[in-house]
Every structure is written in C-alpha cells, then in structure tokens.
N, C-alpha and C positions, 0 to 999 in steps of 0.2 A: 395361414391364418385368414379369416376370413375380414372384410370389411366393419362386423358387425362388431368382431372381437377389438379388430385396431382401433376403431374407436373407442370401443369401450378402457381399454389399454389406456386413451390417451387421456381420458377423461377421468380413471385414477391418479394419472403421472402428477395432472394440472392441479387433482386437490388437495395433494399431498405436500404442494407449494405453500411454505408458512411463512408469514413474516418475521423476524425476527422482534423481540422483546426491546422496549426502548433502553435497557442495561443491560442488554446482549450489545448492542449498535454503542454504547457509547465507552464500555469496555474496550469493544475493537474498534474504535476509532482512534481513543486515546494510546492504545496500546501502537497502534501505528503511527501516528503524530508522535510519539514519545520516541521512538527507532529512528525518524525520520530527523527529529530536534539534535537527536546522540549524533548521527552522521552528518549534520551541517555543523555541529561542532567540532567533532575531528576533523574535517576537510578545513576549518578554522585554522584549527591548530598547525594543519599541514600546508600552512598556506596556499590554498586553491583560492582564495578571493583576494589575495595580496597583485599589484605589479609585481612585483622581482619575488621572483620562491628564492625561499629561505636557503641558503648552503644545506649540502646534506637531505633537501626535502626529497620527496622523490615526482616523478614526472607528472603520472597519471594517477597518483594514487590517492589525493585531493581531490582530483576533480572526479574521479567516481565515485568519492564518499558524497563530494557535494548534490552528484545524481543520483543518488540513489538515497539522500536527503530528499529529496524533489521529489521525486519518486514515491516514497513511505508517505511523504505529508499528503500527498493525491489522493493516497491510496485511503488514507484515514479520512479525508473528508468525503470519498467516494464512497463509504463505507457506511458514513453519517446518511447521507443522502439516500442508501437505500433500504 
C-alpha cells in the first residue's frame, strides 16, 4: 500500500470513532456498578472484611469476590467517564 492509501485508511478508522449515547454510558455503568455492589456483598457474606473468617469460610474466595467487587465499580465509573 502506498502512503497515500495508509492515510487515507486511517483517516476512515478515526471517523468511524463515535461516541457513545448518554444511556448507552449510563446503562453500562450501572450495569457494572450493580456486578461490582453483588460481589462486595458476597465477599460480605463470606467474610473477607471480618478479622477471624468464619468456620467453614473458604481462603481466598472472599477476598476475590471483594476484588473483583473493586474491580466492576472501576470499571463502571471508568465507563461513566468515557
């Protein structure tokens, strides 16, 4: 390809970039704050923010819910923001 084409190529790609609709963005924001709220509750539940876990809890399986709680709420206010 030549130069004249790659540009031209790129200059399609870039106008092709749309922004998303303010209830497309706030759909999936909430939709990921809402995954994000569910997993800081189960890690609740399975005592990952307790001192002493619960008998029976299990190791890490709290505190991955808890990150990945973390994690979804990021992601939905990262999602606001663009």
């Amino acid at each position: 390809m030549s130069s004249a084409e790659l540009s031209h190529a790129s200059t399609q790609t870039e106008s092709r970039v749309q922004e998303d609709c303010l209830a497309c963005k706030l759909v999936g924001s909430v939709a990921f704050a809402g995954v994000g709220l569910y997993a800081l509750q189960v890690a609740q539940k399975d005592g990952a923010f307790a001192r002493v876990r619960p008998p029976g809890g299990s190791l890490i399986g709290g505190r991955l819910a808890a990150l990945l709680g973390v994690v979804f709420l990021g992601l939905g206010a990262g999602r606001m923001a663009m």
